[in-house]
Every structure is written in C-alpha cells, then in structure tokens.
N, C-alpha and C positions, 0 to 999 in steps of 0.2 A: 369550478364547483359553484360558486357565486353568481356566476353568469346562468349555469343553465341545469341546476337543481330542479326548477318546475317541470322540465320537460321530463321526466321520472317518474311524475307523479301519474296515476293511471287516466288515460285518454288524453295525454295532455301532448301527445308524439308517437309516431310512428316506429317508433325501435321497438324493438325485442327484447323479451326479457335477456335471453342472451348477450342481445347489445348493451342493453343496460349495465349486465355484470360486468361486462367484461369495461366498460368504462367507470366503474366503481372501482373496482381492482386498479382500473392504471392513476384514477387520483388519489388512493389510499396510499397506493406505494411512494407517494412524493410524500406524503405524512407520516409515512413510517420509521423504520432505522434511521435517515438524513434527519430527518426533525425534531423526531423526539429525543433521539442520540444526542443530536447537541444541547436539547434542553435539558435532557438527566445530566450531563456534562458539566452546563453552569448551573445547576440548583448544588451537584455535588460541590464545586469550587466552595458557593456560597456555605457549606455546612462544614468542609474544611476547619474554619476557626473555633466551631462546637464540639468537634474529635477531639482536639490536639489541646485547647484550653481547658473546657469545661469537662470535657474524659466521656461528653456521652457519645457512644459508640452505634451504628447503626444495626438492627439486627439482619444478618446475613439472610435472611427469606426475604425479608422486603425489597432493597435493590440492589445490594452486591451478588447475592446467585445471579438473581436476573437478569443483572447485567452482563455477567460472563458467559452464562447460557446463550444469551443472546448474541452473543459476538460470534461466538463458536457454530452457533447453526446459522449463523448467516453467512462467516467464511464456506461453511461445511456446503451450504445452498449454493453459492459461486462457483466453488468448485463443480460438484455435481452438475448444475445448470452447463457449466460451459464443456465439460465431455461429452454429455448428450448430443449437445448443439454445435459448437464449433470444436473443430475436432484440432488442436494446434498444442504445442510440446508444454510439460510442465513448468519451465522457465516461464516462458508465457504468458500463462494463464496465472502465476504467480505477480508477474507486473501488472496483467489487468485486475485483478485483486487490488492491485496497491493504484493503480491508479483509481482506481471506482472509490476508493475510501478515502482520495484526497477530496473531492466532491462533496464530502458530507456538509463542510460548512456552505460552501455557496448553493447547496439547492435548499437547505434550513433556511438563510436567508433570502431566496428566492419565495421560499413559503412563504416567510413571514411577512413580506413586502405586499404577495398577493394577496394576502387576508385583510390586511391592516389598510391599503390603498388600492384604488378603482381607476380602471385605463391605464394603467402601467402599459408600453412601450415593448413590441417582442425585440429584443436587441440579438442579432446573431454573433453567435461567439465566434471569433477568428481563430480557424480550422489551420492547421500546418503551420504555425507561425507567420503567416501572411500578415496580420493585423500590425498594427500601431503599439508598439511596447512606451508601456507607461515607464519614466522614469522612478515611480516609489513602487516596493517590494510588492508582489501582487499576493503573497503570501502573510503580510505584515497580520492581521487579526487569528490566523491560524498559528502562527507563529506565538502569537501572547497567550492563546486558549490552554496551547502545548504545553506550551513553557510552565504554564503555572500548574497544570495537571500533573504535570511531570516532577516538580518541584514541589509538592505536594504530598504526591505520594512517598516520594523518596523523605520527609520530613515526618510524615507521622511514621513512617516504617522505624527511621531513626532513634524517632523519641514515644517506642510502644514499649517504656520499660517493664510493664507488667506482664507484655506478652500475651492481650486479649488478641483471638482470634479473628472478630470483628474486624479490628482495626486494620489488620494485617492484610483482610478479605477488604477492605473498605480501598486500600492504599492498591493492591491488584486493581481491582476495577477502576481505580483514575489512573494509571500506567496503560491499561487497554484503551480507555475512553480517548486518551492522547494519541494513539495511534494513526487515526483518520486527519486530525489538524497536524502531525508531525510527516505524515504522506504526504500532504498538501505541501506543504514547506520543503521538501525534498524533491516534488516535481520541479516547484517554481525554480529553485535553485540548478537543478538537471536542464532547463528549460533556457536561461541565460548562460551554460556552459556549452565546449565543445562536443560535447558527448550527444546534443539533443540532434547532432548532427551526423546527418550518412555517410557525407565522405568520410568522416572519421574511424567511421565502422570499418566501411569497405578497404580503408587505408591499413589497418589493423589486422585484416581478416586475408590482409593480400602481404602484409609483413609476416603474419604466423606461417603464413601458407610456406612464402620461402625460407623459412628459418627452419620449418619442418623436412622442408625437400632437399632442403641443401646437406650434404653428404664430406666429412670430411676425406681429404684425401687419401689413399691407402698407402701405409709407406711400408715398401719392402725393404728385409732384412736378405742383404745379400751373402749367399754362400760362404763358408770359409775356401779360400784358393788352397786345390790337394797339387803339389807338384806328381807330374807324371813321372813314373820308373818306366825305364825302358825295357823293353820283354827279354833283349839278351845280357840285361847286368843283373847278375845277383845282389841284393847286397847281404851281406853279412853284418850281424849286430855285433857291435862293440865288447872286448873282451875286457 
C-alpha cells in the first residue's frame, strides 16, 4: 500500500476501477480481523489492571459485544466461504478454521513490520516441514499473549464479587481473544510431534482397519451324546 497508493489515484494507471477494488479489498483484509484482533487484544491486556483494581468496568456496546460479534461472524464467514468453495468433510474445515486463527499473530506482525519499515525482504515460509527447525519454540510470543489473556480472564471472573455483568462480558471476550495465540501454540506443538506425521496416520488407520475385520472365532457348543435303543429292545421303566 505504501509502495503503490499513487497509482489509484485517477490517471495515474491503467487499472480498473474494478482492478482497483478488488486490490483494495486484498490489502484491507491483511488489516483486518489479524491486526486489529491483536491490537484490541493488547490494549484489552493493558486495561486488565483497571477492571480488577480500580472496578471501572467497560461498557458492553463499546468493545465486548463487538468483540464477540465479531468472532462469531467471522467463524460463521469461514465456514460459509469454504462450503461454497471447497467442498471437503466438517472435521476438516473445522482444522482449517483453527489453523487460519493460528496466523493471527504472525501476519499482525508481518503488518506492523511493513508499515513501520521500507524494503523488508519477501522470505518464503518452509511449506511441508522442509525448512530448517529453529531450536527456540516458534510459538514462544503467542504462547505469553495466551497465557496472560487466559489468565486474566479467569482472574477477574474469580474475583467479580459483585456480579457486574460487564465484567463477566469483559472476561468472555479475552478467553475468545486467546483463542487465535492458543491455536498458534497448539500447531507449533502438533508440528514437532509424531502426529504431524503421515505414516503415523496411515499406521493407525491400517491398525483400526484390522482390529475392525478381525472376527473372533466361533466356538461350537457340541451336542449332548443320546445313546441309541435298539428297535428290537423294549425297555421298560423301572418299578
């Protein structure tokens, strides 16, 4: 956007109004839910110590509906979006959900890097696990944002002795807000186990298979032995 805002501007390029929108729409969407998500995030963190100490309470219109609203139509829009488009089973579409919402902090900070500095470097991210694994948690900053959102909310739910509604709506909205850094933190983790791997699947899915087929043996109960009477002995029952 930095780079090429003037060319927007009327005679200043060959695009289309069309073309234009439609490249307005793809850089908004990098400043949307991903950045401003994590910036209502840490402004919530920082207002944390004004809830719980000083008791002022946020009012629910300003950013706790909003905030839930918002999470809500944006799962609601994932979903939607990908029945339309890709057509693949609810489990599925339930992981890429969760993996898309691990992303919220590194493309915030992909934002913030490109606003703030000029020539940044396109680095391709290593697809399949091919790349060079860093020795420190790659998850370490999502990981703290969580923790303390989490930790947070669970502290003034605890201590809402009075039972302001607020508070209660304030402490929801940072357990949601956590949700995106605690993805994040649950790929990375997925990511250095055996689970991120296929043989493991296909190893699983070829043990269910014959644990299903496998049929215990049938055991017959055999006969009681009738001894034969001979056709020319009567017998006679006992007197």
């Amino acid at each position: 956007m930095k780079k090429h805002w003037r060319q927007f501007l009327p005679g200043r390029s060959l695009l289309s109004r069309e073309q234009k929108r439609e490249f307005t729409l793809g850089w908004l969407s990098w400043l949307g839910a991903e950045s401003v998500g994590v910036l209502v995030a840490l402004l919530n963190l920082i207002w944390v110590p004004f809830v719980a100490i000083v008791g002022i309470a946020i009012p629910d219109k300003i950013l706790t509906i909003p905030i839930l609203a918002a999470f809500v139509v944006a799962v609601a829009h994932f979903f939607w979006l990908y029945r339309l488009r890709v057509r693949i089973p609810r489990g599925q579409m339930l992981g890429a959900v969760f993996a898309a919402m691990g992303l919220q902090w590194t493309v915030a900070r992909a934002v913030g890097f490109g606003l703030i500095k000029d020539g940044l470097p396109f680095i391709r991210t290593a697809k399949g696990g091919s790349g060079r694994r860093s020795a420190d948690f790659p998850a370490f900053w999502e990981a703290v944002i969580g923790g303390l959102l989490v930790a947070s909310a669970i502290f003034l739910h605890a201590t809402n002795w009075e039972f302001v509604r607020e508070i209660d709506l304030f402490a929801l909205a940072l357990a949601i807000q956590s949700l995106p850094f605690l993805a994040s933190v649950a790929l990375a983790v997925l990511e250095g186990s055996r689970l991120n791997n296929f043989a493991f699947w296909h190893g699983l899915e070829a043990r269910l298979g014959q644990m299903l087929t496998r049929r215990p043996a049938a055991t017959t109960t055999p006969a009681p032995m009738v001894a034969a009477v001979p056709a020319d002995k009567h017998v006679e029952p006992a007197q």
